[in-house]
Every structure is written in C-alpha cells, then in structure tokens.
C-alpha positions as CSV (number, residue, x, y, z in Angstrom):
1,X,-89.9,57.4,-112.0
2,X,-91.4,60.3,-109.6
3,X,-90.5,63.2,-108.8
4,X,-94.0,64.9,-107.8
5,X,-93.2,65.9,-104.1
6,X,-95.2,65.0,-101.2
7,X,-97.4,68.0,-99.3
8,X,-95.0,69.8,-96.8
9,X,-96.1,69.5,-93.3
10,X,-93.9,69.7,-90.1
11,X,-90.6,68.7,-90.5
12,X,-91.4,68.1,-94.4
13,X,-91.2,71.6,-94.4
14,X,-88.0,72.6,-93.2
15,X,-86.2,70.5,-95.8
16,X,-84.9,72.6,-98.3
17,X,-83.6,71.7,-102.2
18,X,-80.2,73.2,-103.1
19,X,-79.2,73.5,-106.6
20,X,-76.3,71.2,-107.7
21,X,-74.1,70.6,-110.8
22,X,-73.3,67.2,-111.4
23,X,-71.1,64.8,-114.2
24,X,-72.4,62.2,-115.9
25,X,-71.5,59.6,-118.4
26,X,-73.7,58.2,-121.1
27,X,-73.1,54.3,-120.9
28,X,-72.9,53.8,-124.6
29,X,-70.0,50.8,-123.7
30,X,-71.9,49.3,-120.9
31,X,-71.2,45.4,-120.5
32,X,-69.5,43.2,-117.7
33,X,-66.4,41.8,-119.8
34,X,-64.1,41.7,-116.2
35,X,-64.5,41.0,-112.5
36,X,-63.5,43.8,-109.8
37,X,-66.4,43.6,-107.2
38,X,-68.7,40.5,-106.2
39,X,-71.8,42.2,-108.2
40,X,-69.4,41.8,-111.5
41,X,-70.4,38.4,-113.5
42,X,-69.1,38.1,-116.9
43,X,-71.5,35.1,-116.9
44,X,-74.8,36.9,-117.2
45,X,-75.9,38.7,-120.2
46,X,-76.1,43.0,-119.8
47,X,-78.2,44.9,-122.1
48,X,-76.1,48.1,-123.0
49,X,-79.8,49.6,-124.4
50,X,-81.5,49.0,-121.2
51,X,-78.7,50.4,-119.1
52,X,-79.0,53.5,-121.4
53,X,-82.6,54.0,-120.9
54,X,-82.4,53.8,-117.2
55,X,-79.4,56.5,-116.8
56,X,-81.2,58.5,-119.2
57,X,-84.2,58.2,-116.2
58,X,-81.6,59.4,-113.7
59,X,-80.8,62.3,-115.9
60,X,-83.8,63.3,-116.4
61,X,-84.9,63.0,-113.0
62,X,-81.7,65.3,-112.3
63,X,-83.4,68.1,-114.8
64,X,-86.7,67.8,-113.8
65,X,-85.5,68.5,-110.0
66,X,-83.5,72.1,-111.9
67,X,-80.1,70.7,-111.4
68,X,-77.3,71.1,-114.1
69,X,-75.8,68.7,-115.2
70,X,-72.8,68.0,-117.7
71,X,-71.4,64.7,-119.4
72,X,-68.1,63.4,-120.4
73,X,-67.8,61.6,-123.7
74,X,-67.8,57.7,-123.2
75,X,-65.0,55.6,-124.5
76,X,-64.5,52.6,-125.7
77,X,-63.1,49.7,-124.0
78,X,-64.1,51.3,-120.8
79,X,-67.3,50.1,-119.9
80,X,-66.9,52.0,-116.1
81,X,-66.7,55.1,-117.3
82,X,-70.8,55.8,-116.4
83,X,-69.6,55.3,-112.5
84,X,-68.4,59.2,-112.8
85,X,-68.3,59.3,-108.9
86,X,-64.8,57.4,-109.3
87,X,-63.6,59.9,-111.6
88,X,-62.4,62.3,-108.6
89,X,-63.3,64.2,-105.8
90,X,-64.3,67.9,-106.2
91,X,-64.4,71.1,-103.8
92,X,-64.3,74.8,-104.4
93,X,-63.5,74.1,-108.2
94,X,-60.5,71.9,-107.1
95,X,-60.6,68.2,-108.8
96,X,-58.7,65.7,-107.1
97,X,-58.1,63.3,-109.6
98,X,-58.7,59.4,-109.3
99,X,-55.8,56.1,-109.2
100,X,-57.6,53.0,-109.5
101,X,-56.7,50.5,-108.3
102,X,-57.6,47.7,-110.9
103,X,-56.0,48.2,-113.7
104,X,-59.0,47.7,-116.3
105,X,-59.7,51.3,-114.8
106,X,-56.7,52.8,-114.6
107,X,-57.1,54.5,-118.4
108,X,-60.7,56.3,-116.7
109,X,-58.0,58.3,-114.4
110,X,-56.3,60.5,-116.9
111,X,-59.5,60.7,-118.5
112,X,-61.1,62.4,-116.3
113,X,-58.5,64.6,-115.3
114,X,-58.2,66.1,-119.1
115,X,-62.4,66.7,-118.3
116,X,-61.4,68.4,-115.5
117,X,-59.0,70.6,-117.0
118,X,-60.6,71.3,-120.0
119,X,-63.5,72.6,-118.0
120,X,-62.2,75.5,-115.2
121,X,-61.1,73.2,-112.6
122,X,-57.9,73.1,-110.8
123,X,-56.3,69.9,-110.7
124,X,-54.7,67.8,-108.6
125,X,-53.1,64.9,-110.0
126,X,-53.3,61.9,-107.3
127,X,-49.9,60.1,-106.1
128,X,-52.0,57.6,-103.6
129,X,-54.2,55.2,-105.0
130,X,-58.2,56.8,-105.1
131,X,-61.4,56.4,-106.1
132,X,-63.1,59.7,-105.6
133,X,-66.1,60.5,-104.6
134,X,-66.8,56.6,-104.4
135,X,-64.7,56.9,-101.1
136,X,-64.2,60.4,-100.4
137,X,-68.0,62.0,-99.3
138,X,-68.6,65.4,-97.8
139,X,-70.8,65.6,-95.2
140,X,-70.4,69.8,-93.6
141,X,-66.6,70.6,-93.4
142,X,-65.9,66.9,-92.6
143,X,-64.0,64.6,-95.5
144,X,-65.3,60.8,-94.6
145,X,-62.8,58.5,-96.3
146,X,-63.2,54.8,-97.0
147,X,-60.8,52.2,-96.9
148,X,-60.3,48.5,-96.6
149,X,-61.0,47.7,-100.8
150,X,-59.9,50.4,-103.2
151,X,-58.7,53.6,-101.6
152,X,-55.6,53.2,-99.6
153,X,-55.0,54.9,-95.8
154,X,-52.5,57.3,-97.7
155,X,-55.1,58.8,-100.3
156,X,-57.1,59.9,-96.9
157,X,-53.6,62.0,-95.9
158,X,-53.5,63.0,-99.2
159,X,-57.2,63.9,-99.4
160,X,-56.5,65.9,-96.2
161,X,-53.3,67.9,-97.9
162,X,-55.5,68.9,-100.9
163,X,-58.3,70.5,-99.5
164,X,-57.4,71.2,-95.9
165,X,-60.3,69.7,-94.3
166,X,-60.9,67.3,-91.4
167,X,-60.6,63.2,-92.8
168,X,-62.6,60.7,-91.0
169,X,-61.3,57.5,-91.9
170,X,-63.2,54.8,-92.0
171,X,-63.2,51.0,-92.5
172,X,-65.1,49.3,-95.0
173,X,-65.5,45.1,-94.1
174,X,-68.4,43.4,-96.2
175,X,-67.0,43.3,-100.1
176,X,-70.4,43.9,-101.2
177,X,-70.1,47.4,-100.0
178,X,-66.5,48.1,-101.9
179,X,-66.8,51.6,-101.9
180,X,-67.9,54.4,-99.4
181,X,-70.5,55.6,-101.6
182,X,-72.6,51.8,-100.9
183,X,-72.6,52.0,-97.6
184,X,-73.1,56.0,-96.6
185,X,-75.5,58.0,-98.0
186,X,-75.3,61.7,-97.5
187,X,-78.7,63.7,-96.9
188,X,-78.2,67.3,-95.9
189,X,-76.5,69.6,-98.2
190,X,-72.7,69.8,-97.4
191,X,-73.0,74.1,-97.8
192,X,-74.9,76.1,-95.2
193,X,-74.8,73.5,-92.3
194,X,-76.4,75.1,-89.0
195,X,-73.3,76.4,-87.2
196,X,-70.6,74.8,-89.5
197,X,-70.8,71.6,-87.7
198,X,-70.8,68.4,-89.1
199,X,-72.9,67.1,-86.4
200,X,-75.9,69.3,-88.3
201,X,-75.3,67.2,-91.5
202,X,-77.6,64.1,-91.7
203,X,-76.3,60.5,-93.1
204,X,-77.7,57.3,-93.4
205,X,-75.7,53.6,-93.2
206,X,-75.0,50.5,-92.9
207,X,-73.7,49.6,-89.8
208,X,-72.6,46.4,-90.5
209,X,-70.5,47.2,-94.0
210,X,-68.1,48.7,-91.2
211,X,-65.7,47.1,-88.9
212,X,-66.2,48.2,-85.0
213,X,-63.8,51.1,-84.4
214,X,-66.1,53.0,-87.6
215,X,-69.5,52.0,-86.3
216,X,-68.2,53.9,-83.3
217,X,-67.2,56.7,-84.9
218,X,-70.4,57.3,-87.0
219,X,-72.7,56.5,-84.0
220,X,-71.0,59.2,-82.0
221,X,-70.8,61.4,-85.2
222,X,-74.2,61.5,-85.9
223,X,-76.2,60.2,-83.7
224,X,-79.3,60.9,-85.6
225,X,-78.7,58.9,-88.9
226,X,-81.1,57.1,-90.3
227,X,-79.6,53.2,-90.2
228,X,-80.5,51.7,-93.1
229,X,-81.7,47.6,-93.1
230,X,-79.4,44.8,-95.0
231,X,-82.4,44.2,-96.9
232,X,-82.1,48.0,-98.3
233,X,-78.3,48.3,-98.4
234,X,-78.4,44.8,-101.0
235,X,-80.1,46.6,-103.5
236,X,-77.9,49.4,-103.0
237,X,-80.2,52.1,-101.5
238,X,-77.8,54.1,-99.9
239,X,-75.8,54.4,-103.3
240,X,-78.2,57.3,-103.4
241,X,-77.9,61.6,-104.5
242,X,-79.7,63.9,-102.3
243,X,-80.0,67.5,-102.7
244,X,-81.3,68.5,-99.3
245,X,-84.7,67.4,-99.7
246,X,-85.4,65.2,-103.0
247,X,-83.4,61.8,-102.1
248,X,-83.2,59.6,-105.6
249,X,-83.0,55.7,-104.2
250,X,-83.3,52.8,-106.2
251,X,-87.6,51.8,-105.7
252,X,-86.7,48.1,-104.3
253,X,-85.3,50.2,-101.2
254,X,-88.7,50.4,-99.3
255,X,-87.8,50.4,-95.9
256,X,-85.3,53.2,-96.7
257,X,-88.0,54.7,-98.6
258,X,-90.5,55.0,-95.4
259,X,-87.9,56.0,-93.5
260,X,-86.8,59.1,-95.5
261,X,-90.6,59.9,-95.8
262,X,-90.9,59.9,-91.6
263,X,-87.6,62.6,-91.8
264,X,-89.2,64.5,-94.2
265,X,-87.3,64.1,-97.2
266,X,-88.6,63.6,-100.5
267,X,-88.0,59.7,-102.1
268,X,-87.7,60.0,-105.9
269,X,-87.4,56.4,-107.0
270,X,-85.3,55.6,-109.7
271,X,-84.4,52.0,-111.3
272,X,-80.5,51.7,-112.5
273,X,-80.7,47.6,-112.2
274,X,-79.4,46.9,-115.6
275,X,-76.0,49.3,-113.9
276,X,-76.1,47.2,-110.3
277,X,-75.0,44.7,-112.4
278,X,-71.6,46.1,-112.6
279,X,-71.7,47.3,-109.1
280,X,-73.0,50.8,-109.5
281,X,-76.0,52.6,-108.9
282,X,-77.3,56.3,-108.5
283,X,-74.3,57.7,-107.3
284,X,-71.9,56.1,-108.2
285,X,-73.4,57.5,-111.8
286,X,-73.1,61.0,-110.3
287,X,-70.0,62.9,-109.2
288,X,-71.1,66.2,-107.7
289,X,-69.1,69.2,-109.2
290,X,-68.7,71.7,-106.5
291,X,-67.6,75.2,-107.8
C-alpha cells in the first residue's frame, strides 16, 4: 500500500483532498457460504484472516489520508456485512436505509438502520427494494441510480422523494458489474462543485456494463470522464473511494492507474482480493457518511 503523493505540477495541483467520514465493517465473518453475484463461488476456499488483513490496509490507508472513519459491529451469519456501501445511502445526516434484494441480506437492512439511528442520523426506512450507495452515487447535486440487478426503478423515485435531488437513472447490463458502484467511480468531491453543476463533477466508467440509452446519457453528462478498459473494470477498479485528489484502486488496475496519474489525481493502491471474492472491493467496503 502507498499513500506517499506524487510532486504537484500543473493540473496535479489544482486537485484538492476533502475530509470525509466513512463506515466500515470489520470482516470477522468473511466466507462465501451462498451465491448472489457471478464473483460468488462457494467452491473455492476464502481466508477470513487474509480478508481481515487487507480491510485493515484500507482502513489504514483511510487514516493515514486524515479521514474519520467509524465501524459497525460484525455479525454472525452475515458474512456481507463488510460491503457497508449497501447498508444505505446518506446526505445532510439523512440515512436512507437499504432492502435487499436476496434474502441472505435482508437481516444487514435493519442492521444498519439501528447504526444509523443510534448514531445522529435521521432515518428513512426504505419501502422499494435498495442497495445504497452500491446503486445510489452522488456526483454534485445529481443522484445517479442503478438498476437492471438489485435496485428496482421505484427505489430511484423513492431516492428522489427523500432527498429532493435530481435521479439519473441508469441501466446496468453485464452481471459482472451488479451494482452501480462496479461500474462508476466518482472522482471530484460531491460538495463545492464549480457553479453547482454536475457537469463540473468528474466520473470514470465502463461503457459497456451499460445498456445504450445510459452510455448516452453519461457521454452527454460528462463528457470528460475518464473511460476505464474491460481489462481494469474485471478487477474491479472502478469499485474505487476518492476524496478529490487521493483515488484508492485495487493495484491490478494499471491502465486506470496511468490514467488517474495523466488527470492529476493521486492513485493509492490498495489489494482487497481475498473481498473480490465475494464480489466487493474498495467501495463497496466504504459507505460515505455525509453530515
């Protein structure tokens, strides 16, 4: 792991690091007992130790770059739990709570929503079925919303309804990419965006884990996102946390790596392939607690 940032010259420069306050969960249950998403083999063998040692990495790196972050306690029987992304989606201290859709998750919803609770937030219990911030990302004022394997059309009304914001529905196609969070990656912070425009925010993709109309959409959105290779997106390196300027990617993401470094943003390369093996990576392990 590395976090030492590169010199700042050019457009290096005008990258700035916000402070953020994250949720994390230890995965002292890790395994792969069930099937839900095509990375998911029961088959192969996990090392819970291993998987602890690498999200103990990510945490680390997460201190290291002065960000705060908090844990919920891990429970038994539900091995998911350290994908906190799916937990809900939070904005201005209001936590919109998570329905899964399979129902070896379902417990993980109520779960979270006692977290919430018990810790200042607001919340809004979900009627539509959700998967928080695993399909609900924002990116400026703008809500984009995934659908096509776990969050329904509804939950992107509902979404809406919560926190009064524009949704930006998209269409998820390739099962590899279940979840929003796979296949978008979020660079500039989502607070201070030149002129309140999303079309100041900065994303990066994959094109193809999209069906036509959304391609179109993000293409016209932001026309100056970095599109990321197939190659990259396999080893999920858009399931990635960025503060504004340090980007933390899995390190067998190397043409995603180069091109962050031509933007001017700051790779910090962190392994979670003991947690891919469940279908998760870096952000999936981090949902982004916005006060």
């Amino acid at each position: 792991m590395s976090t030492h940032p590169d010199t700042l010259t050019g457009t290096a420069a005008a990258r700035t690091a916000q402070h953020r306050r994250y949720l994390m969960c230890r995965p002292e249950h890790f395994t792969v007992s069930y099937t839900i998403n095509p990375w998911m083999e029961p088959a192969n063998p996990t090392d819970t130790a291993k998987a602890v040692r690498q999200w103990q990495d990510l945490y680390d790196a997460y201190i290291e770059l002065g960000h705060e972050v908090q844990l919920i306690d891990p429970i038994e029987g539900l091995p998911d739990m350290v994908y906190t992304a799916n937990g809900g989606f939070v904005i201005d201290g209001v936590a919109y709570g998570a329905k899964f859709r399979f129902a070896e998750r379902v417990p993980e919803g109520p779960a979270f929503m006692d977290w919430f609770g018990e810790n200042g937030f607001e919340v809004r219990e979900p009627v539509e079925v959700n998967e928080g911030e695993g399909d609900f990302l924002l990116v400026g004022d703008t809500i984009l919303a995934g659908t096509g394997f776990r969050s329904t059309g509804d939950s992107h009304r509902e979404v809406g309804e919560v926190f009064g914001r524009e949704v930006v529905s998209l269409t998820l196609v390739d099962p590899r990419f279940y979840h929003l969070d796979t296949a978008i990656a979020v660079l500039d912070p989502v607070e201070g965006v030149a002129d309140g425009g999303p079309e100041h925010a900065n994303i990066a993709y994959l094109p193809h884990a999209f069906d036509e109309r959304s391609q179109q959409v993000l293409a016209e959105r932001y026309p100056d996102a970095i599109r990321v290779s197939d190659e990259d997106g396999a080893v999920f390196g858009l399931n990635s946390s960025s503060d504004g300027y340090n980007v933390i990617i899995s390190p067998r993401a190397k043409g995603f790596e180069a091109q962050l470094r031509e933007r001017g943003y700051n790779p910090v390369l962190v392994d979670l392939s003991e947690l891919l093996l469940g279908g998760g990576g870096i952000k999936c392990c981090t949902l982004e607690l916005r006060r």
